[in-house]
N, C-alpha and C positions, 0 to 999 in steps of 0.2 A: 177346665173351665176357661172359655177365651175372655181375651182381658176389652174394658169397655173401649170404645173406639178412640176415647178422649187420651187413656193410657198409652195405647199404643200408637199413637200419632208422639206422646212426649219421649216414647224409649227409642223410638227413630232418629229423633231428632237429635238427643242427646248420643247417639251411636255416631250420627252422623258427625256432630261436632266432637266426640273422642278420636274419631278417625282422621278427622283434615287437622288435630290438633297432637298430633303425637310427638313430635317434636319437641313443644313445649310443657306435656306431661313429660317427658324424660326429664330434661329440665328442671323441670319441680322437683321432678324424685333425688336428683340426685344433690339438690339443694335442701332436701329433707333431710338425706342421709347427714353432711355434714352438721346439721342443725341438732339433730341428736346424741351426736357427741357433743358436742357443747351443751347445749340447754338441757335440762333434766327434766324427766318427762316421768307422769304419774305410772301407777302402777296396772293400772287398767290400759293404760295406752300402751306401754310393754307389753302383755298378755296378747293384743292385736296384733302388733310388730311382730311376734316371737311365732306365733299360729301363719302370719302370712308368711314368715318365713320359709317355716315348714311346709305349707303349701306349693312355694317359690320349689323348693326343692325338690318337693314329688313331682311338679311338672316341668320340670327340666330333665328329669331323671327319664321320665315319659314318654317325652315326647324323642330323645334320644333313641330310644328304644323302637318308636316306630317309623321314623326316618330312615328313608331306601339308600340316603346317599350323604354322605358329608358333605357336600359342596349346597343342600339344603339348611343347614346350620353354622354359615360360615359368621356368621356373629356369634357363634358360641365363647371364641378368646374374651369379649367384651361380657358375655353374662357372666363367665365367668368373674373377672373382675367385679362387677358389681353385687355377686350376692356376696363376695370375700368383704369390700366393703360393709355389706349393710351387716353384715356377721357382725364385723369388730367394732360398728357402732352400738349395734344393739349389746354387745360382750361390755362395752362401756359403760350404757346406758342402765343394765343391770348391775356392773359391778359401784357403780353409784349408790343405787338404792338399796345393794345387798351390806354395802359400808356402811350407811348413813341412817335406814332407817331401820336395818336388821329384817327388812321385808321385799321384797323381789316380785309379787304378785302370785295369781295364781297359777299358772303354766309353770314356773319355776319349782313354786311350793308343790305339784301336784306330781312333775318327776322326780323331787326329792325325796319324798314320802312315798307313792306309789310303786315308780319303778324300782328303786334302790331299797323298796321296802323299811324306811325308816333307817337304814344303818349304813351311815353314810363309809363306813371300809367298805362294804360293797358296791357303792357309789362308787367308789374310789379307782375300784380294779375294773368295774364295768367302766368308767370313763378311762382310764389306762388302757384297755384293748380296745377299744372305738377309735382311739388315738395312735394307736401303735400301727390297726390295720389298715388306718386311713393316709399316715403316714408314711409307715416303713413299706406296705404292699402296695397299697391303687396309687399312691401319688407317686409312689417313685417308679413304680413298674409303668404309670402313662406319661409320666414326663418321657420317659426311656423310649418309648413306643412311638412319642409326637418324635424326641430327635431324631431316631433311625428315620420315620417317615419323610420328617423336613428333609434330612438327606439327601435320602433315595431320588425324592419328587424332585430337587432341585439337580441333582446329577441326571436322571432321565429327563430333564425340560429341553436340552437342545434336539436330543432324538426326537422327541415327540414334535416338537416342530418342525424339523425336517419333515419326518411323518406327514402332517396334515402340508405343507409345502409341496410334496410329492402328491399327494393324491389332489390337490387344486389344479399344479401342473400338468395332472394328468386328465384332469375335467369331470375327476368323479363326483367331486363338488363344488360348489360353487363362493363367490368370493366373500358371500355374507356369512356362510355356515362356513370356515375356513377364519373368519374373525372371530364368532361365536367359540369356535373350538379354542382358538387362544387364548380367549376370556376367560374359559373355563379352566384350561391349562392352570392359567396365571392365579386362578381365585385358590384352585388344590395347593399350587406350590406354598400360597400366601395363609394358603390357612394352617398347614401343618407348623409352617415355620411361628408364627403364630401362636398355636397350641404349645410349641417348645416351651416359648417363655412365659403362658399363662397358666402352666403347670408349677410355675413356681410359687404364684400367690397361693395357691392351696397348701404348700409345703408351709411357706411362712405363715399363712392363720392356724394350722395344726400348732406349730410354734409359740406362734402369739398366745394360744387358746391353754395352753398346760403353763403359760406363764401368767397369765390373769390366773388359770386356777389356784396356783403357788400363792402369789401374792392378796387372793379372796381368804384366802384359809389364814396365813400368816398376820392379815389386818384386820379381820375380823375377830381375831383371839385378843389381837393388844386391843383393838376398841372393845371387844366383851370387856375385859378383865381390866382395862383403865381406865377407860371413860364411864362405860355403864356397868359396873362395879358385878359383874357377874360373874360365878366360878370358871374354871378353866373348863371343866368338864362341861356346863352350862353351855357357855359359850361354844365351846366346840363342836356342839349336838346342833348349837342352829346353825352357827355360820359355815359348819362344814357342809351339812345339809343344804344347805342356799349354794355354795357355791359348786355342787357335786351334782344340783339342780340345774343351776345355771349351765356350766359345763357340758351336761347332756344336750341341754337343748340346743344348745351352739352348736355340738361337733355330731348331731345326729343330722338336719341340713347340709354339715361339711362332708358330709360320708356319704349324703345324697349325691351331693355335686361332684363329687370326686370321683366318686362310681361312675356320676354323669360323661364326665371327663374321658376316663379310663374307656367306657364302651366306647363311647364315639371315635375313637384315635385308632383302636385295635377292628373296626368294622371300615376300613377304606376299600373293601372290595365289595361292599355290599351293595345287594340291588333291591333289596327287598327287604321289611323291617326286621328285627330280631326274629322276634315271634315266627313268624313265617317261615325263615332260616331256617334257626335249628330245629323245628318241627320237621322241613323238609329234606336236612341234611342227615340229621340225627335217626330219621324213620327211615332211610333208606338201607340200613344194613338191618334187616327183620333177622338175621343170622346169630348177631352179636347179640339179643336182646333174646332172642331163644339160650342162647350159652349161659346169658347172664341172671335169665329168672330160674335157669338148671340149676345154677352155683347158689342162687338163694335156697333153693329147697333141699338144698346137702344140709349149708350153714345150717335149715331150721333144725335138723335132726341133730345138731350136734349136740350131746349133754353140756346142758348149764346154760345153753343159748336158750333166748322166749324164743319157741316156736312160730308163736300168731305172726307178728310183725312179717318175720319171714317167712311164713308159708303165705299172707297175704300178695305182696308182693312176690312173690311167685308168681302166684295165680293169676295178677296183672300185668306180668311180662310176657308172660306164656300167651294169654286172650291177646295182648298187643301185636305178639309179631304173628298169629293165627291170621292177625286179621291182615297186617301189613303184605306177609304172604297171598294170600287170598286177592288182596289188588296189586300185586306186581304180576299176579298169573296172568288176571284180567289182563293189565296191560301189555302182555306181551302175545297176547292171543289178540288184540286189536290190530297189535304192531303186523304180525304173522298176514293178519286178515286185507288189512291194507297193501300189502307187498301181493299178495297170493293177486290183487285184483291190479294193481302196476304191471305184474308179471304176463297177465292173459289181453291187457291192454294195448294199441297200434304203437308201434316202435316209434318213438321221437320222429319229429321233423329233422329233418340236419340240420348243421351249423350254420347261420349265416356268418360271412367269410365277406361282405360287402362291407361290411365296417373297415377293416383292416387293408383296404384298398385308397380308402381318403389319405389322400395326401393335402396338410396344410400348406396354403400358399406361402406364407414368411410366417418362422419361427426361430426363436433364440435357442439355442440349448447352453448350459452354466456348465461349470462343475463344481464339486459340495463343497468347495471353500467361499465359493459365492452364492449359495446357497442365501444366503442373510439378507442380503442386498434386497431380496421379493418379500424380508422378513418386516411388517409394521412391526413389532412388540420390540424389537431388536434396532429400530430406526432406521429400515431399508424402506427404499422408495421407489422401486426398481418398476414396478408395475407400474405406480402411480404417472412413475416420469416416463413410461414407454407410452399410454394414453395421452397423453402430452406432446410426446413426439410424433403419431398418427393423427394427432389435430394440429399440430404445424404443417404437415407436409400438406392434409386438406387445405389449411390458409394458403401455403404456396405451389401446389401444385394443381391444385383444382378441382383433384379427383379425392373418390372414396379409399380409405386405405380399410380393407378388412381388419378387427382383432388380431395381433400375433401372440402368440401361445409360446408360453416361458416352459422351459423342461429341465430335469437336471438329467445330465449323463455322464455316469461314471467311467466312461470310456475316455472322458477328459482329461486335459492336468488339472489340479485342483483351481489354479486360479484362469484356465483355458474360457474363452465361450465361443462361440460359432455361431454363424448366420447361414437358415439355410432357408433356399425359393426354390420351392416347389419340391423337394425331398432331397433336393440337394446343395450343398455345402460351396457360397459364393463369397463368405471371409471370415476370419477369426484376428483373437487378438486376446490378451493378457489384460489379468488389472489385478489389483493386491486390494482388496475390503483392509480400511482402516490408514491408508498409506493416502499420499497424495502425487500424482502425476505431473514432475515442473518441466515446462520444456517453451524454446525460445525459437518463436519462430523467425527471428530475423539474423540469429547465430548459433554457435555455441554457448552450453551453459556455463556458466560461470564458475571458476575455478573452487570455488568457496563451498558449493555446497553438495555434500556427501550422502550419498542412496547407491541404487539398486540402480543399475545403466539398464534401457531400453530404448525401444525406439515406440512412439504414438501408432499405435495401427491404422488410426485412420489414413491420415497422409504422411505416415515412416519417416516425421520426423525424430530427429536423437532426444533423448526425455529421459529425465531416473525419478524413480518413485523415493519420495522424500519422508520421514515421519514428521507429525502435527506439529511441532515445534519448530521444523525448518520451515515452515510456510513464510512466514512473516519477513523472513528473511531472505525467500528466496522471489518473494513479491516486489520487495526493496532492493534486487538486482537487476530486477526487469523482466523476470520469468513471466510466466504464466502457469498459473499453479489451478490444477480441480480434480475434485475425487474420482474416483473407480466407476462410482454411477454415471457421471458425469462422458468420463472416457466413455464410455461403453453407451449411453444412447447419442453422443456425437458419433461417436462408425455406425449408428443404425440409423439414422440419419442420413445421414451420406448414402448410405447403401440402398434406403428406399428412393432418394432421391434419383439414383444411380441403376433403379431396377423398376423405377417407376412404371416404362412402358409391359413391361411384363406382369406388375400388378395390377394394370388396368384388366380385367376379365370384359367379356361380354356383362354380365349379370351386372356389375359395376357401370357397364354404361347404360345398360335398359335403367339402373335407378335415375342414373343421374338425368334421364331424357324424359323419364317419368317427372321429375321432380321440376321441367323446364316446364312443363306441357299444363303444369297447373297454375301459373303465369303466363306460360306464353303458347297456349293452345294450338294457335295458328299454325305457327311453324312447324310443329311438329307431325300435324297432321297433311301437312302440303311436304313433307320429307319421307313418303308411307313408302313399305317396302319395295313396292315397285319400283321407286326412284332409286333408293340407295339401302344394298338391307345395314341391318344390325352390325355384323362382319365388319362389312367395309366402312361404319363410321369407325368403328372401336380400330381398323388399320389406322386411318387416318391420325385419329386420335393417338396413337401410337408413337407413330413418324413423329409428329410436336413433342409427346415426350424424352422419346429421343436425344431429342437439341434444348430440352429444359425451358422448353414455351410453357406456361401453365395453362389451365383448360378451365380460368374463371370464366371465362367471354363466351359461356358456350349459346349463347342466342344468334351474337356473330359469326360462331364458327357453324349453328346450323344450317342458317341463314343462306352463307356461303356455298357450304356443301348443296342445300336446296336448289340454289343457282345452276351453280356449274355442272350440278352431277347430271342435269337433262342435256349436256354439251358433248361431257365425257365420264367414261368410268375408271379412266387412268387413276390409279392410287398416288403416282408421284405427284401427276397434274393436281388434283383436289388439294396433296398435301400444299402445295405450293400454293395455290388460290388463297388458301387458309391463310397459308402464314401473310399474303400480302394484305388479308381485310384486318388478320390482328396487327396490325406494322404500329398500331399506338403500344401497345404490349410489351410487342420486342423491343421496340426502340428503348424505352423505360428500365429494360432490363440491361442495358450496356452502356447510357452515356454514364459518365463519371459527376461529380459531385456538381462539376460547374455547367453543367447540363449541353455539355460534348460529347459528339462521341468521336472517338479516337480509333481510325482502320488502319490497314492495311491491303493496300490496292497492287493490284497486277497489271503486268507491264502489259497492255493490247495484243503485241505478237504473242504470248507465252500465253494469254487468255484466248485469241483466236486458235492456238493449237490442240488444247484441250480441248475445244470445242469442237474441233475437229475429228476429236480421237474419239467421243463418247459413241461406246455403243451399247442399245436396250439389249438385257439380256431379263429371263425370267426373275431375276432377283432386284431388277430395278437398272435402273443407266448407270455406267461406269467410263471414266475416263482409261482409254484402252490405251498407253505409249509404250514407246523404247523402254525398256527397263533400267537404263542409267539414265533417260532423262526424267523418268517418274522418280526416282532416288534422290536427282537433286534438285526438283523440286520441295519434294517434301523436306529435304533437309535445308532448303533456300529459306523455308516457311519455317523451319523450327529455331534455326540461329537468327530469324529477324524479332519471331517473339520471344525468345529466350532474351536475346539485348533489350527488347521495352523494360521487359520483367524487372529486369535488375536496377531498372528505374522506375521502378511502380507505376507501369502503366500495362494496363490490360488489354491491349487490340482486339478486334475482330476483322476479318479478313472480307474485303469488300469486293463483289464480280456480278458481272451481269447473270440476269435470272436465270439465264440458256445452261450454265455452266455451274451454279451452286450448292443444286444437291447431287451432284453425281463427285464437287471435290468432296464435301462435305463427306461423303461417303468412300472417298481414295482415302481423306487423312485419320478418318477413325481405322481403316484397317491397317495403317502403321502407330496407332492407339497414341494420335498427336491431338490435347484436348483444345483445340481453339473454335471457337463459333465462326462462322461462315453467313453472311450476309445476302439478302443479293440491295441494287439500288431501290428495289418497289418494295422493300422492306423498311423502310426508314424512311420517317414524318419527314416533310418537306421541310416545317420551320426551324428542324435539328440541326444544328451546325455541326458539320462534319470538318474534322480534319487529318489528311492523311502524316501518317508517323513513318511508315516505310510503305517500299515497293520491292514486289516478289518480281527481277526480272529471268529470262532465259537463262542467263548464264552464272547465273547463282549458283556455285559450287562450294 
């Protein structure tokens, strides 16, 4: 019969307010619990408490039983605790009223009389094996069970993270389900560990529980027999009864939970309820259960055995595995049926073999000692700070840096990583997880403090890896002290900055021109391939990174290209145009703090020679001389800026336009890192001052 409409508008309502109010129903409960002990509570109100108890206990016992998974019951350590709790309140709460008023209520009275059938020695021995097996078997055999577990789960927790580490690494999944799995990891470890030590409360109210019964029986006979003047025998007929009563109904809930306990600690591999399990596990040998209804129907013949019993069950062993039989044939005649039509079916597609041909542009690969570093749950940040340093090199370099993809390989040394663009391998370098890298770049480290000698991989200066406690001290020398992660994206850093033009793809710049055009439409569409394709902005583009020009300006720089490329399609020419529209750019990137900038100029003769010497070949202009006078050139140029240096000053080498990317390109291929200038590079109101001169005879 459905309830009037008025009804069920109120039992919503009040669902609804038990559900946003859970919190502060625990709350109360367990504010109840302690209030029980203290205050003394009628005998009807016990009767309720003692029935919900028992209730408490079947659906705990229950719901264990149909749960697929422990990591679904992982507040079980905490129920347990609370129905231990409410036990030894309510063991109080009776043992009050079984003292004082020789009356315990009616649940009490109804298993002391009922179950125990009036005679409380058998009371006695039934609550002594409830006791024994709740204690000496299920509590001690699942405490035993959570600690091996706690164990195990906490010695496999770094494997398994490696584990899900490796398959993120490897892209089978992805970075949220790669956190979810650590979550879950972390919940297993924490629950088993957990379970360890809430297998103890059960142990102690088994305890508690034969010691309230001791002291019911021993203070109910002195208050029989002194206070209310009753025989011993008298007296010992009720109060032993009451508290043999009492005792059951306490340690019959305690044997619920404990069992509770016990299943769930011993089922960590389960996927599917009890029930389910051993119906599916246990029915699978139809073999054993034929052998075994055999052996029943010897036993019935044997004289002196009841027959029935065992010939029944016979006969339901035998129909059982009839029938188990009967559906394994099934199934293996489906299995047969299905293969026979596989078998007459078009042979596979082949392999697609396309996957295994991607090669990522820049990727890191570890080895398993650094493994941690990509680890959050562990305090790695390794990923986080590589996304960090892809949005730096955007802010300063202009362009898009594709995802780089972390790997471990064991082909490493443990604390080895490498950088490799485009499948192959452009630097490596060492770091120690847990240590810290102190190194001085303006000397030697200081005598004082004691590590591991190395040298920084990014720029090989000398450095030793320090532990945590030299830090402080080696700050207070004047070092420069940062972790392993820290090491390790300053060289990826460098190294994108350093390989920048190679990370520029085409694809990379169709976005970036896509992304100008919805701003600045115009340009883009008066720059259409007829003029200049894709290709040769991405060259152009290229050449500027090269020299560490960044590619924020790109409306100026298309602008430009738009201009000149209907002039010329020269690659050097365009790059050169470029860099003279960004000359606010460059400028900004080389004067010094007092807003100079500081060159290095060439002597006229030695600058008209060059200029002489240069000739176009397919890879761009080259200054073509004598081979001892290009020697002491560049070594003219390397001892003028090696002397700034050691005065902290930074030059750049200043020549006319005719003549500056063709040196520019003599002194990278003797790998001499100075910037090269020319005058239409540099803002007019920039005050320039020269620091040396490169002349002839520079030897």
């Amino acid at each position: 019969m459905a309830l009037p409409q008025k009804n069920q508008i109120s039992l919503n309502t009040i669902g609804k307010l038990f559900r946003a109010n859970t919190d502060i129903m625990a709350a109360v409960a367990f504010i109840c619990m302690v209030a029980i002990i203290i205050i003394p509570v009628s005998t009807w109100m016990l009767d309720i408490l003692l029935t919900l108890n028992i209730a408490f206990a079947l659906i705990v016992l229950l719901v264990t039983l149909f749960a697929s998974d422990t990591r679904e019951l992982n507040i079980f350590p905490s129920v347990l605790l609370t129905a231990t709790l409410f036990r030894l309140a309510l063991n109080i709460s009776s043992t009050r009223l079984i003292l004082s008023q020789a009356d315990a209520g009616a649940v009490i009275a109804a298993f002391g009389q009922f179950v125990v059938a009036g005679n409380y020695v058998v009371g006695m021995v039934v609550f002594v094996i409830i006791t024994v097996v709740q204690f000496v078997v299920i509590t001690n055999g699942a405490g035993r069970v959570a600690e091996v577990a706690a164990r195990f789960t906490l010695d496999a927790l770094p494997g398994k993270q490696m584990s899900i580490d490796a398959d993120f690494n490897a892209g089978l999944i992805d970075e949220e389900t790669a956190r979810t799995k650590r979550k879950e990891m972390q919940k297993e470890a924490d629950f088993y560990g957990s379970m360890d030590g809430a297998s103890k409360f059960v142990r102690g109210d088994a305890i508690a529980g034969i010691v309230i019964v001791l002291i019911n029986i021993l203070g109910g006979l002195g208050i029989g027999v002194f206070q209310l003047g009753m025989s011993v025998e008298e007296s010992a007929a009720i109060f032993t009864i009451l508290t043999v009563g009492d005792g059951l109904v306490a340690q019959v809930p305690a044997l619920l939970i404990s069992t509770s306990a016990g299943m769930l600690v011993t089922r960590s591999t389960a996927e599917a309820s009890f029930g389910e399990e051993m119906t599916t596990q246990l029915s699978a040998f139809p073999k054993v259960i034929m052998l075994a209804a055999v052996l029943l129907f010897f036993l019935g013949i044997v004289p002196g055995l009841p027959p029935l019993p065992f010939f029944l069950l016979a006969f339901a062993g035998g129909a059982l595995s009839y029938v188990l039989f009967r559906d394994k044939k099934q199934v293996i005649a489906e299995a047969e049926a299905i293969a026979e039509q596989e078998a007459v079916a078009p042979p596979p597609e082949p392999d697609d073999f396309r996957g295994l041909l991607k090669v990522e542009l820049l990727e890191v690969e570890i080895g398993y000692n650094l493994v941690d570093l990509t680890d959050e749950a562990r305090g790695g940040n390794l990923l986080e700070r590589i996304t960090a340093a892809r949005k730096k090199a955007v802010n300063e370099l202009g362009i898009i840096i594709q995802p780089i993809r972390v790997r471990d390989n064991l082909q490493l040394g443990p604390f080895e990583y490498r950088f490799k663009l485009k499948g192959n391998e452009i630097a490596r370098g060492q770091v120690r997880p847990g240590l810290y890298l102190a190194l001085n770049p303006e000397g030697e480290l200081p005598p004082e403090i004691d590590g591991i000698e190395t040298q920084e991989p990014t720029f090989n200066l000398p450095a030793m890896w320090i532990s945590a406690d030299l830090r402080n001290r080696a700050e207070a020398l004047g070092c420069t002290v940062v972790d392993a992660s820290t090491v390790l994206i300053t060289h990826l850093t460098e190294v994108i900055k350093n390989s920048a033009s190679e990370l520029l793809g085409r694809q990379a710049v169709k976005e970036m021109i896509e992304s100008i055009k919805e701003s600045n439409p115009a340009i883009v569409e008066e720059l259409s391939p007829e003029v200049l394709g894709l290709g040769e902005i991405q060259k152009v583009m290229q050449n500027l990174l090269r020299e560490k020009v960044p590619l924020h300006d790109m409306v100026t720089l298309l602008e430009e290209l738009s201009d000149q490329s209907r002039v010329t399609k020269d690659l050097d020419t365009l790059t050169e145009s470029v860099r003279q529209a960004l000359r606010r750019t460059i400028t900004s990137q080389h004067v010094n703090y007092e807003g100079k900038l500081e060159v290095v100029t060439i002597d006229p003769k030695l600058e008209k020679k060059i200029s002489e010497s240069i000739q176009v070949t397919r890879q761009g202009s080259f200054p073509v001389m004598d081979p001892v006078m290009t020697q002491n050139l560049v070594d003219g140029i390397g001892r003028v800026v090696d002397s700034l240096a050691q005065k902290g000053i930074s030059p750049v080498i200043l020549t006319s336009p005719s003549i500056r990317l063709p040196l520019k390109r003599l002194l990278d291929r003797f790998h001499l890192p100075v910037a090269v200038l020319s005058i239409n590079e540099i803002l007019p109101e920039v005050k320039v001052e020269a620091v040396g001169v490169i002349k002839e005879n520079e030897d």
